[in-house]
C-alpha positions as CSV (number, residue, x, y, z in Angstrom):
1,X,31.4,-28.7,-144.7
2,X,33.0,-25.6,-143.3
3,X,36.5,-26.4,-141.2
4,X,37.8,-22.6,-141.2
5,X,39.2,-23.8,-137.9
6,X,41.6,-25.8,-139.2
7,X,43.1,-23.0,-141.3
8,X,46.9,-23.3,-140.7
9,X,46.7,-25.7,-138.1
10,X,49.6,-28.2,-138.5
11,X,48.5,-32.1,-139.0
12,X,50.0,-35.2,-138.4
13,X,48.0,-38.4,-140.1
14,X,49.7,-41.8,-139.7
15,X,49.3,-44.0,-142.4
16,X,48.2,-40.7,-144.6
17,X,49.2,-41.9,-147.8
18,X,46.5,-44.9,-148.6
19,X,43.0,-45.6,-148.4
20,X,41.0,-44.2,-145.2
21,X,44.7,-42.2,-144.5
22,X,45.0,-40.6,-148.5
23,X,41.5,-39.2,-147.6
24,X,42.2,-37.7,-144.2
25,X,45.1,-36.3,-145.8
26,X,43.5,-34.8,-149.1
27,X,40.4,-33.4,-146.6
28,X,42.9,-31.8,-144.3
29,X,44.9,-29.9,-147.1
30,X,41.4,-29.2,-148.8
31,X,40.3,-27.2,-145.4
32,X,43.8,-25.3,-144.8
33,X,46.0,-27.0,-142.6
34,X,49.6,-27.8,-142.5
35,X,50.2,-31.3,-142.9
36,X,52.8,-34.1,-142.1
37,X,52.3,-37.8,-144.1
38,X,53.1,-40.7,-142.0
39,X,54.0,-43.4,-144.7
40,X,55.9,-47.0,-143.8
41,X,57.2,-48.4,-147.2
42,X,56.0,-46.4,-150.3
43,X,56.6,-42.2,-150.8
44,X,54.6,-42.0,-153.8
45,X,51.4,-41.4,-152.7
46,X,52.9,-39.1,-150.1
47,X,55.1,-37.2,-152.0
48,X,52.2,-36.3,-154.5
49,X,49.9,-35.0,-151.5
50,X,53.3,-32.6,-150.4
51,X,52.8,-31.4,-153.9
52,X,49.3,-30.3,-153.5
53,X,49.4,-29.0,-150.4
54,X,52.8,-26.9,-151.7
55,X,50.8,-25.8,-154.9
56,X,47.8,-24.0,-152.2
57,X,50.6,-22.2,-150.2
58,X,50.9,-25.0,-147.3
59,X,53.6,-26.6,-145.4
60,X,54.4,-30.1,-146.0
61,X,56.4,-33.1,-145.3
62,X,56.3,-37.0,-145.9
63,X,58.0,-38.9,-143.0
64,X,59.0,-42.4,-142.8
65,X,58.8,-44.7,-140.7
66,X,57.9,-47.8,-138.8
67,X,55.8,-46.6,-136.0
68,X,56.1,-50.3,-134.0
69,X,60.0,-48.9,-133.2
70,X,60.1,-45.9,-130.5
71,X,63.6,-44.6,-132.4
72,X,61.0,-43.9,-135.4
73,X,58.4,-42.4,-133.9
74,X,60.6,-40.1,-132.0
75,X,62.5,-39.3,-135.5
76,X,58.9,-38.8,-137.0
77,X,58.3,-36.5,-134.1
78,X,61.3,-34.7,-134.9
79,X,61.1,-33.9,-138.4
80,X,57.5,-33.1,-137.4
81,X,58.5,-30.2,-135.6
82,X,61.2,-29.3,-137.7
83,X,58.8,-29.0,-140.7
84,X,56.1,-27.7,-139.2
85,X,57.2,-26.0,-135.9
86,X,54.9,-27.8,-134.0
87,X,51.5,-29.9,-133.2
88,X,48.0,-29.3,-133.2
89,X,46.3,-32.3,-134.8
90,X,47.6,-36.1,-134.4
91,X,45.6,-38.5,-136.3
92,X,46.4,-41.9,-135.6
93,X,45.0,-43.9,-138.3
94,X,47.7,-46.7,-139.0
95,X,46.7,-50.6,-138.3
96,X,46.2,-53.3,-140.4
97,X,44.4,-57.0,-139.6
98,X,47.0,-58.1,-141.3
99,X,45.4,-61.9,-142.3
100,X,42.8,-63.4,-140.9
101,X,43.8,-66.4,-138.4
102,X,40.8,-68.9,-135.7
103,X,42.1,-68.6,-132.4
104,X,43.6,-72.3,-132.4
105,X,46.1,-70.8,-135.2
106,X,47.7,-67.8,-133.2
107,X,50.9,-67.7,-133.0
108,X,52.7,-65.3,-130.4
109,X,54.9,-63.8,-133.2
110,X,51.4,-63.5,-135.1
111,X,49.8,-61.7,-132.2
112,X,52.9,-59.4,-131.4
113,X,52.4,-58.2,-134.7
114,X,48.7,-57.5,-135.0
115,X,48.8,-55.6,-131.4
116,X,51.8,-53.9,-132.3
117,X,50.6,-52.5,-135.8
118,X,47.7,-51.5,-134.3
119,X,48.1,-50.6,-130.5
120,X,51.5,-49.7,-129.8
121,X,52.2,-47.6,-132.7
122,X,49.8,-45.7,-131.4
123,X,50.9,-45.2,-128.2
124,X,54.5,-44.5,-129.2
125,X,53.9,-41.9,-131.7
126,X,51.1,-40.3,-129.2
127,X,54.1,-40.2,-126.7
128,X,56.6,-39.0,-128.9
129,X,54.7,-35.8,-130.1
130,X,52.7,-35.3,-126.7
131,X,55.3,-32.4,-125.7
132,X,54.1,-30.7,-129.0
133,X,51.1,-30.7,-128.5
134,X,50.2,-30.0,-125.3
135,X,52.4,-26.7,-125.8
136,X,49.5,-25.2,-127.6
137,X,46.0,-24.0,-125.9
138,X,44.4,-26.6,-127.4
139,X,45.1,-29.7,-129.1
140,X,43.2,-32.5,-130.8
141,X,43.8,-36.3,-131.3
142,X,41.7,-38.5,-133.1
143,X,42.5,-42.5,-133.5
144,X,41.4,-44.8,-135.9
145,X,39.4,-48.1,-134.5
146,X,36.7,-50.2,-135.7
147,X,33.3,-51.7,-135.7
148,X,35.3,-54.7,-134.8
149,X,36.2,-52.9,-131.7
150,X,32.6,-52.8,-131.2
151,X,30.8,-55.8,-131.8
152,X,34.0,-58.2,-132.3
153,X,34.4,-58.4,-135.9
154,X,34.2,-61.8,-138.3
155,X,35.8,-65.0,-137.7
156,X,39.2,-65.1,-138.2
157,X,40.0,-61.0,-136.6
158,X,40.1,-62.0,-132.6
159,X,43.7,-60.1,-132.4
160,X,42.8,-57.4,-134.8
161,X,39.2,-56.6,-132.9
162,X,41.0,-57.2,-129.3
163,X,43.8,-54.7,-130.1
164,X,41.0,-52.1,-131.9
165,X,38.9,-52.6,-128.8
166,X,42.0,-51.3,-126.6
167,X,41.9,-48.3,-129.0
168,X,38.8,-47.6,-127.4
169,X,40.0,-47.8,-124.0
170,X,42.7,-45.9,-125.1
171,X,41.2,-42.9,-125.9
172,X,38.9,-42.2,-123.1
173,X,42.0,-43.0,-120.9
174,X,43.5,-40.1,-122.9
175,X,41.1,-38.0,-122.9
176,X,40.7,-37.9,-119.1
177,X,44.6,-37.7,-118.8
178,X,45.3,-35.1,-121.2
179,X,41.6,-32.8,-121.0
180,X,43.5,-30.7,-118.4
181,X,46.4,-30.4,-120.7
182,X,44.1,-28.8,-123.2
183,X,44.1,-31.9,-125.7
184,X,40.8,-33.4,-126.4
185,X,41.2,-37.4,-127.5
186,X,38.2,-38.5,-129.7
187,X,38.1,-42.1,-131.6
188,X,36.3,-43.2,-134.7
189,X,35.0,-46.5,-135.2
190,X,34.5,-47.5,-139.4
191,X,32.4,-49.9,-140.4
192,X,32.7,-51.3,-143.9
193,X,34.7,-49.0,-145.8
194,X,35.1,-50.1,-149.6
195,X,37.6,-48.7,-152.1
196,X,40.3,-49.7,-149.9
197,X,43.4,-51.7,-150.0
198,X,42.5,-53.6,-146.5
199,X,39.0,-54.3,-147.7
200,X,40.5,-55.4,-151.1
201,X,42.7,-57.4,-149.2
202,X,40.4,-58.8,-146.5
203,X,36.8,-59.0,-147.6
204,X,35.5,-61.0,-150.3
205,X,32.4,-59.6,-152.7
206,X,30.2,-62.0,-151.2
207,X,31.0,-60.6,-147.3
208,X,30.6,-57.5,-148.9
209,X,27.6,-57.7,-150.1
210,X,26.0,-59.7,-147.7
211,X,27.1,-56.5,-145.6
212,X,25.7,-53.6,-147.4
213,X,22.6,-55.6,-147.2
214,X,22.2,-55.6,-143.5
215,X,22.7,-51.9,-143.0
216,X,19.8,-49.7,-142.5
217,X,21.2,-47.3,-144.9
218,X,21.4,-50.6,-148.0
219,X,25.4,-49.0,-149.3
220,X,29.1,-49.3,-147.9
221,X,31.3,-46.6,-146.6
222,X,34.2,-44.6,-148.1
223,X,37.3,-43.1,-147.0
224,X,35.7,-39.5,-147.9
225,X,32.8,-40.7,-144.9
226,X,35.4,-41.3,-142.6
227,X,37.5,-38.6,-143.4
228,X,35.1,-36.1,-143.1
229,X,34.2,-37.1,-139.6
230,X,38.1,-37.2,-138.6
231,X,38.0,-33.6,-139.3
232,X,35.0,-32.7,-137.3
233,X,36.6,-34.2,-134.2
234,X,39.8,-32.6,-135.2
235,X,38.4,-29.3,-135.9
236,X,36.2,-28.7,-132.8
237,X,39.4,-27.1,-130.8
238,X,37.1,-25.0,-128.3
239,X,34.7,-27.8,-128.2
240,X,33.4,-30.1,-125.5
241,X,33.7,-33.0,-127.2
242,X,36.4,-35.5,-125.1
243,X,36.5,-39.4,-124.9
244,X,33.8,-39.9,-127.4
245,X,33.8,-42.3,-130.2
246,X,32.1,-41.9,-133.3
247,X,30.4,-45.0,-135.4
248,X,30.7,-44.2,-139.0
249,X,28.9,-47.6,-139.9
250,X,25.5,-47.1,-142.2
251,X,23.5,-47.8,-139.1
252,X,24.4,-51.5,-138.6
253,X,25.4,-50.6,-134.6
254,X,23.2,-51.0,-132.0
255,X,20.6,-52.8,-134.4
């Protein structure tokens, strides 16, 4: 796929050192752009994707940081524009379900967490780099949500599906905000998406399979499917594509 558009455009992806994140991340230096890794705990992963995007000529920078806390999103922002000298692209893609818990079994500490992770990240590192980009011509964001924001995911993810639903919300809120700012705000919805540390984590073999067998198109996800699209959204700077979210799901939507 051809993403000459993104040619020297400088990136943010949180989360851009694992699973759907490595992918973005990898695509993004693959098409040209100038990147900064959002990681949380580990630099490994992120330190070897500076490395490749330094080996093809690119800036690069890993940045720490827990996104929940506005002191490190506004220190992400910083080093952001120190390393980069400004925004084009923000892809917010961290979150995590982060166990799976009925209703009865909430805890407010529990459900703090899960909205926080996965909501208010988001809208602190969106606030904190909002001045960079809506000093270019046009800007992009793209956030991460899910087919649970959709349809409500499986038993046990009520927090995780509530908090990806406001994702949804989120964005076309955004996007009719920020449109006359020149900053389109698109969202992208996964389904199942194996090969990946939350599915690992979260989905047996069985649910698995008992998933891929449902979907019109009979296989999972990967990150590369996701990450692909990302870059569409991200890429169309002159485009007229605003508040939209994309299902990346085999089909199973809608069915």
């Amino acid at each position: 796929m051809n993403f000459e558009k993104l040619e020297n455009k400088r990136v943010l992806v949180t989360a851009g050192a694992q699973g759907i994140g490595e992918a973005i991340s990898r695509h993004f230096i693959e098409a040209g752009a100038h990147l900064a890794i959002h990681y949380f705990s580990s630099d490994t992963v992120a330190t070897s994707l500076v490395e490749l995007a330094e080996s093809r000529g690119l800036r690069a920078v890993a940045v720490q940081g827990d996104l929940c806390k506005r002191e490190d999103a506004e220190k992400v922002a910083a080093k952001v524009e120190d390393a980069l000298g400004g925004l084009d692209v923000l892809v917010n893609n961290a979150g995590s379900l982060m166990g799976r818990r009925e209703l009865s079994d909430i805890e407010d500490a529990f459900w703090r967490s899960v909205w926080d992770v996965n909501l208010t990240s988001n809208f602190l590192i969106t606030q904190a780099v909002l001045d960079l980009l809506v000093a270019n011509e046009n800007s992009s964001i793209v956030n991460l949500s899910s087919l649970a924001g959709r349809k409500g995911g499986h038993a046990g993810s009520v927090v995780y599906s509530a908090a990806k639903g406001g994702i949804l919300t989120w964005s076309r809120s955004l996007a009719t905000e920020l449109g006359p700012k020149g900053v389109r705000v698109n969202a992208i919805a996964p389904g199942l998406i194996l090969g990946t540390s939350f599915h690992n984590t979260h989905t047996t073999e069985e649910s698995a399979a008992a998933t891929i067998a449902s979907l019109p198109l009979a296989r999972a996800g990967t990150p590369d499917d996701v990450a692909r699209a990302v870059l569409f959204l991200a890429s169309e700077y002159d485009g007229f594509i605003s508040g939209a979210t994309l299902d990346i799901n085999g089909g199973v939507y809608g069915c």
